[in-house]
Every structure is written in C-alpha cells, then in structure tokens.
C-alpha positions as a Markdown table, in Angstrom:
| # | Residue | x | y | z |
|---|---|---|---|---|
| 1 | Unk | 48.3 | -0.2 | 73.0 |
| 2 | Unk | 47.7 | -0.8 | 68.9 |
| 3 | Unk | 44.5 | -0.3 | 68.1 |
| 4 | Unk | 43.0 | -3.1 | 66.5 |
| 5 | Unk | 41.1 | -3.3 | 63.0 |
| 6 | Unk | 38.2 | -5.8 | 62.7 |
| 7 | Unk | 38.8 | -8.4 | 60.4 |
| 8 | Unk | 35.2 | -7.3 | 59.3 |
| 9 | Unk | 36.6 | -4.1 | 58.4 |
| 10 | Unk | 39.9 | -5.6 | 56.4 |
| 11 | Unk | 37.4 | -7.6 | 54.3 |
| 12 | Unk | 35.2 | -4.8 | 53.1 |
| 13 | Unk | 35.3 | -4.0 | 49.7 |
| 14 | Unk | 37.3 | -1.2 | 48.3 |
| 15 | Unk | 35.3 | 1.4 | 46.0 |
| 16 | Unk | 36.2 | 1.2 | 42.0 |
| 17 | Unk | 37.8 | 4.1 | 41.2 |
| 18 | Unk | 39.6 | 3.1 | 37.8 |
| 19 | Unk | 37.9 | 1.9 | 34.6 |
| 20 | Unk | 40.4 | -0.3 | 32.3 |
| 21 | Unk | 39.8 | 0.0 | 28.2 |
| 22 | Unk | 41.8 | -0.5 | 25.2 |
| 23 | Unk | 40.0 | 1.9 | 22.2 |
| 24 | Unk | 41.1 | 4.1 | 19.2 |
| 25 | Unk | 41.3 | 7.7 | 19.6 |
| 26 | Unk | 40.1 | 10.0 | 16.7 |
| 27 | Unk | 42.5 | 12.3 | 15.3 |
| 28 | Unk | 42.8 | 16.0 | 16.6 |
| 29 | Unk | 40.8 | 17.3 | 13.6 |
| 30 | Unk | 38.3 | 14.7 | 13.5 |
| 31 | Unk | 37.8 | 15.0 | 17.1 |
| 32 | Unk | 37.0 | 18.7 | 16.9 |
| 33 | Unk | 34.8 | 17.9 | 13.9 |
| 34 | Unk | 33.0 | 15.5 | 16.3 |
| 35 | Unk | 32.7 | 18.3 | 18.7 |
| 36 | Unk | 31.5 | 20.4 | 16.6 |
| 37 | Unk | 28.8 | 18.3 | 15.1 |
| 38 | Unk | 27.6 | 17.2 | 18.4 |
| 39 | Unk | 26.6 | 20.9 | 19.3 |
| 40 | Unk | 25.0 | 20.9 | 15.9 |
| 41 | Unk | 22.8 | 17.8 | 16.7 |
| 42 | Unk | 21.9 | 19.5 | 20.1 |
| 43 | Unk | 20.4 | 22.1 | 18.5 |
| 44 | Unk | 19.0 | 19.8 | 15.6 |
| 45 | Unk | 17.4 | 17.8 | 17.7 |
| 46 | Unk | 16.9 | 19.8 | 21.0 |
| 47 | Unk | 19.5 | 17.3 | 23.3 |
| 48 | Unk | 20.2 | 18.9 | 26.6 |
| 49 | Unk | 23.4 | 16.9 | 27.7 |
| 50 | Unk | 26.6 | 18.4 | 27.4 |
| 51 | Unk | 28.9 | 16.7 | 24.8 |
| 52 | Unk | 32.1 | 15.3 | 26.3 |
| 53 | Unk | 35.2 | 17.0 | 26.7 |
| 54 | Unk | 36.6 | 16.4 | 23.2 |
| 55 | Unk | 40.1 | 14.5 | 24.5 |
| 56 | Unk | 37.2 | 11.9 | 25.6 |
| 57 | Unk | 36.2 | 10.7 | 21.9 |
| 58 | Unk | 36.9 | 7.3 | 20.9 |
| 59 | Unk | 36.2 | 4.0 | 20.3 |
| 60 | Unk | 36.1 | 1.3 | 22.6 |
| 61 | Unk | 38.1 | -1.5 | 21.9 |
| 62 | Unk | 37.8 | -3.9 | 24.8 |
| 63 | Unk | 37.3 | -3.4 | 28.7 |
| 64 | Unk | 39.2 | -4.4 | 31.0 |
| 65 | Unk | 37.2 | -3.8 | 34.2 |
| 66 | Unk | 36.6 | -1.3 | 37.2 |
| 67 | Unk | 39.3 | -1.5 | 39.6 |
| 68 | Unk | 40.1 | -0.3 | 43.3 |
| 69 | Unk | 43.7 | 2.0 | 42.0 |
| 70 | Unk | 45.2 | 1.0 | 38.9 |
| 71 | Unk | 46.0 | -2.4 | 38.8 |
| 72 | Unk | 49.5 | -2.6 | 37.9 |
| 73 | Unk | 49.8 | -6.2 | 36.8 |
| 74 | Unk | 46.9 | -6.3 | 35.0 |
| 75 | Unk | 47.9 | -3.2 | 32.9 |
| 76 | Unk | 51.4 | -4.9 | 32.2 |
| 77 | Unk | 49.9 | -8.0 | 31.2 |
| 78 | Unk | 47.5 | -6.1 | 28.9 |
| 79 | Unk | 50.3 | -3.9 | 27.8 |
| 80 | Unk | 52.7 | -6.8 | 26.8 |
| 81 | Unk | 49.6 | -8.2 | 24.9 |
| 82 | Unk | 48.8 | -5.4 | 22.9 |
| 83 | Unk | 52.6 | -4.7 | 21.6 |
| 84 | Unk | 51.8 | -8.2 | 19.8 |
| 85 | Unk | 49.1 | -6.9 | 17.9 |
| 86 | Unk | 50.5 | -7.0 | 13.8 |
| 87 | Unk | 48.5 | -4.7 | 11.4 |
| 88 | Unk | 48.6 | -1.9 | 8.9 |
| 89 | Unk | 47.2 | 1.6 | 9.7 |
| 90 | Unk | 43.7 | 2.2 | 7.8 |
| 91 | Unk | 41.0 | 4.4 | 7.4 |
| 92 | Unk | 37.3 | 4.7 | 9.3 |
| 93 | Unk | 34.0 | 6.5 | 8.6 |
| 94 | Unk | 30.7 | 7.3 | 10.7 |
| 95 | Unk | 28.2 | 8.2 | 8.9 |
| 96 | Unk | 25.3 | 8.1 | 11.1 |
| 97 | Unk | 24.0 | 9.4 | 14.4 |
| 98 | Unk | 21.0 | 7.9 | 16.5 |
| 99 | Unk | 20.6 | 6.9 | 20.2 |
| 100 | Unk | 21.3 | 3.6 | 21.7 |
| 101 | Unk | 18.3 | 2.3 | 22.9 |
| 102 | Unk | 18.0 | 1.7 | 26.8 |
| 103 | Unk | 15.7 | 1.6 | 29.9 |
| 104 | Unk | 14.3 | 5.0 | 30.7 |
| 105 | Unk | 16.9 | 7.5 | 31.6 |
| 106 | Unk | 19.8 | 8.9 | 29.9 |
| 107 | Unk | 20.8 | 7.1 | 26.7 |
| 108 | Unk | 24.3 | 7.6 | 24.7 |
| 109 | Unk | 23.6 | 9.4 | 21.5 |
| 110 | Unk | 26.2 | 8.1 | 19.2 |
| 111 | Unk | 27.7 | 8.4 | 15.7 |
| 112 | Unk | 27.9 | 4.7 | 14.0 |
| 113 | Unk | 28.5 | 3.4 | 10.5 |
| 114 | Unk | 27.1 | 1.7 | 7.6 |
| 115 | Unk | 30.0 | 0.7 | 6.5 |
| 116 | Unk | 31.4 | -2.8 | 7.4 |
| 117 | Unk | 34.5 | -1.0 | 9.3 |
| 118 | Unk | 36.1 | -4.4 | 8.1 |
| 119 | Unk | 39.9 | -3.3 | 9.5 |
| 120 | Unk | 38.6 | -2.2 | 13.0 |
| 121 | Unk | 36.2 | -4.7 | 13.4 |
| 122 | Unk | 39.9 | -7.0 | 12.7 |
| 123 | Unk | 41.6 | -5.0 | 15.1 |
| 124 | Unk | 39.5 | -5.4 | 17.7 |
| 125 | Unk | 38.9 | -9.3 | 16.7 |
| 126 | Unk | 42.8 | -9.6 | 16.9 |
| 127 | Unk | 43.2 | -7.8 | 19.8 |
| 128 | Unk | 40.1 | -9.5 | 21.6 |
| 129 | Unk | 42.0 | -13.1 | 21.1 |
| 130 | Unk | 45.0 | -12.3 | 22.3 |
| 131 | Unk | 43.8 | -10.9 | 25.6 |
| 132 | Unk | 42.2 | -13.9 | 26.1 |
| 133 | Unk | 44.9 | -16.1 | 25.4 |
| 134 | Unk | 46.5 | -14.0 | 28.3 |
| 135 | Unk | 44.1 | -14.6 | 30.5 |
| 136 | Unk | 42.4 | -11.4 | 30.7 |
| 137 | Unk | 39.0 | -12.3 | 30.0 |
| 138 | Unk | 37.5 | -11.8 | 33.2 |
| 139 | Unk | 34.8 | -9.5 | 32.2 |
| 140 | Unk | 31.5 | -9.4 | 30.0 |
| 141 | Unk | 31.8 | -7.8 | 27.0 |
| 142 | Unk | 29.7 | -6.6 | 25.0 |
| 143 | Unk | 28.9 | -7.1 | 21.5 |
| 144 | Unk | 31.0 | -5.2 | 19.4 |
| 145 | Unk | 28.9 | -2.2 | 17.9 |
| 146 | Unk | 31.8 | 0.6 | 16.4 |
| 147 | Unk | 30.7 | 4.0 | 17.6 |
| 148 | Unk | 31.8 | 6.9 | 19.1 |
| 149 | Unk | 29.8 | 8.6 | 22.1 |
| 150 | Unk | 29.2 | 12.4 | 21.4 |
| 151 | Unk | 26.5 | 12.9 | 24.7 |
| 152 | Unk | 24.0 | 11.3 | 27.0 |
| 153 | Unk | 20.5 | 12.3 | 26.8 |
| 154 | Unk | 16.9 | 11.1 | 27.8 |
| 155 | Unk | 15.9 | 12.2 | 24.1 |
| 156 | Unk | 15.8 | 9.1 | 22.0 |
| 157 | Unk | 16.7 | 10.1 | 18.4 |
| 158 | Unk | 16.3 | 7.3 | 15.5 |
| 159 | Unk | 19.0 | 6.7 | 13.2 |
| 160 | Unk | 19.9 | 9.9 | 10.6 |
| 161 | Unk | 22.4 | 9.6 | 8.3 |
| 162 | Unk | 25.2 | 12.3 | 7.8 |
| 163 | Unk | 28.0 | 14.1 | 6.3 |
| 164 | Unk | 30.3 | 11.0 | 7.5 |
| 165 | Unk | 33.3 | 11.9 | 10.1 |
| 166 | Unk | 36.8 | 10.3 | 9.2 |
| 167 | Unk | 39.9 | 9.3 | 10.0 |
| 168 | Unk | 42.8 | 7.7 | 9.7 |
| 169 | Unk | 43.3 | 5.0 | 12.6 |
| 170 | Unk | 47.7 | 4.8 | 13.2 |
| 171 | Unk | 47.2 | 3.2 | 16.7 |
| 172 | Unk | 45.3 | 2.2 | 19.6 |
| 173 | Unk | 45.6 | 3.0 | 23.3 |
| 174 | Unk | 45.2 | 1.4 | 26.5 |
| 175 | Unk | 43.3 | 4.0 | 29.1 |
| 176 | Unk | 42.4 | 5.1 | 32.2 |
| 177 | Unk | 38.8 | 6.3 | 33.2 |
| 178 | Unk | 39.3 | 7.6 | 36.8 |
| 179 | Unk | 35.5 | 7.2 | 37.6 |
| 180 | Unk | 33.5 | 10.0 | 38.7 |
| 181 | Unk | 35.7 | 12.4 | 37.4 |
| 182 | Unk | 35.5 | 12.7 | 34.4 |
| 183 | Unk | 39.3 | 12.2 | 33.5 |
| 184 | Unk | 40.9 | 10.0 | 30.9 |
| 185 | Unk | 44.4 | 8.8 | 31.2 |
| 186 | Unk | 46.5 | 6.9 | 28.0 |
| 187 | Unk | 48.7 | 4.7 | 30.2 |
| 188 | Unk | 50.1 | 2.7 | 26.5 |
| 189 | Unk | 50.0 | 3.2 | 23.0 |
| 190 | Unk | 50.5 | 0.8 | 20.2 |
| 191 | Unk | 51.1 | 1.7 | 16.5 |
| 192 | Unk | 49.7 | 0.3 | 13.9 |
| 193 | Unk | 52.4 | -0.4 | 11.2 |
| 194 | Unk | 52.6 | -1.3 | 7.5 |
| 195 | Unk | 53.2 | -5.3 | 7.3 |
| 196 | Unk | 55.9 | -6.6 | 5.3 |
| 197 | Unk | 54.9 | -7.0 | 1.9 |
C-alpha cells in the first residue's frame, strides 16, 4: 500500500540554501591586495575573525533573495536583464576601512570610499531599474553603501583612512552564495563595454 504524506508535511517550508546577488568582483591583484591588507588590519587593530577566502571579495550590487535550490527562472530573468545593461568600463577606489555599525555581536569590518564612486553608484542605479522593470523586486534592499567586506568581528573600529585599493571594474556578475558553506558560484557575467562615441 503507498504510504501516504500529510498534506501538513507537503506544505512545510523548504530550508534556503541559495543566496541570489548581482556584485562586481575585484581584480586578481586587487583582490590579493585586499587580502593582504585585511591581515595587516588584524594585526593593526587586534581583529580575531578570519578574512574571507579571497575569491569571496566584492561588491554587492543588488540581491536577489535566499532560495530553497537555485531558482532557475528567476536567474534567467535576472540574466536576460543584466545583458541590457549599456556602459563603459571605469575605475574604483577604497580608501578607508572602519566597521559597520550593528547590534552587539559580530560586525563586517569593511573598506569604503570617499570618493563619490559616481560610475558604480550608475551601474548599480541602472542595473537596480531594470530589475525592477522585470519584476524582480521582491526583496528589501538596502541602501546602497559601496564597500567591500574583508572580515567579521565583535571589535568595532572607527573609520581610518588608507593607502586606497583600486581597480579597474570590466564587468559585473550574477552569483551564487550556497549558504552555510561558505561557497560562491558566478552563474553570469556581463561586460562592461566602451559606448559608441
């Protein structure tokens, strides 16, 4: 005789195990500058939390939610989106590192800008519009504050400026964040191209 799932049990919900999120990935080099200066701040500044695996530095662009798997229309959707996006490549700078503030517990220590980051802050503007012209605007986002994560720690450390970290930006990415592992995927990437003149 089948054996016979509650309807109880069809209904309950499935754990998120995929984060969505278009970003811009640094450069190799920069990337292994940013390594390299997060260790520095560590010992600067006596941070215990590891710095993330260097393939994990980048720049959040937009999110596109936690999923059960990865969802496959969404990411076409998002992926047809994206290859609209029309802009020339252009350069970025961080020039200072501080913690974001939070609630007790482990805070992301960051590197940020001075700088207006006028191009990315049009990238993301751009790219922001037409995902919701699509129709994927179904979750909060934040305000949009450029920085790149180096480590979480429950050491608050104010803003300091420094020897600023650079890079060229020649396309964004959509990825995956397989949660609780610790693994990225790049599921799409979009170059950014000179514009007719």
């Amino acid at each position: 005789m089948p054996r016979r799932i509650s309807q109880a049990r069809l209904e309950e919900p499935q754990p998120r195990t995929d984060g969505l999120f278009f970003a811009v990935i640094p450069s190799p080099q920069s990337a292994a500058q940013i390594e390299r200066r997060a260790q520095d701040f560590r010992g600067e500044f006596g941070l215990k939390g590891e710095p993330l695996a260097t393939e994990h530095f980048h720049v959040t662009l937009y999110y596109l939610g936690a999923h059960s798997g990865v969802p496959r229309g969404i990411v076409a959707k998002a992926s047809e989106t994206a290859a609209s996006i029309r802009m020339a490549p252009f350069d970025i700078s961080f020039d200072r590192a501080k913690s974001f503030t939070g609630k007790g517990g482990t805070r992301p220590f960051i590197l940020s800008s001075s700088k207006g980051l006028t191009e990315l802050m049009a990238l993301q503007q751009s790219l922001r519009a037409a995902l919701r012209k699509a129709g994927l605007d179904n979750w909060p986002q934040p305000a949009f504050t450029p920085h790149v994560t180096l480590l979480y720690d429950s050491i608050r450390v104010p803003e300091q400026p420094i020897e600023p970290v650079s890079w060229t930006v020649r396309e964004f990415t959509l990825m995956r964040s397989l949660l609780g592992m610790g693994r990225y995927e790049t599921l799409g990437r979009w170059p950014l191209q000179d514009l007719p003149g």
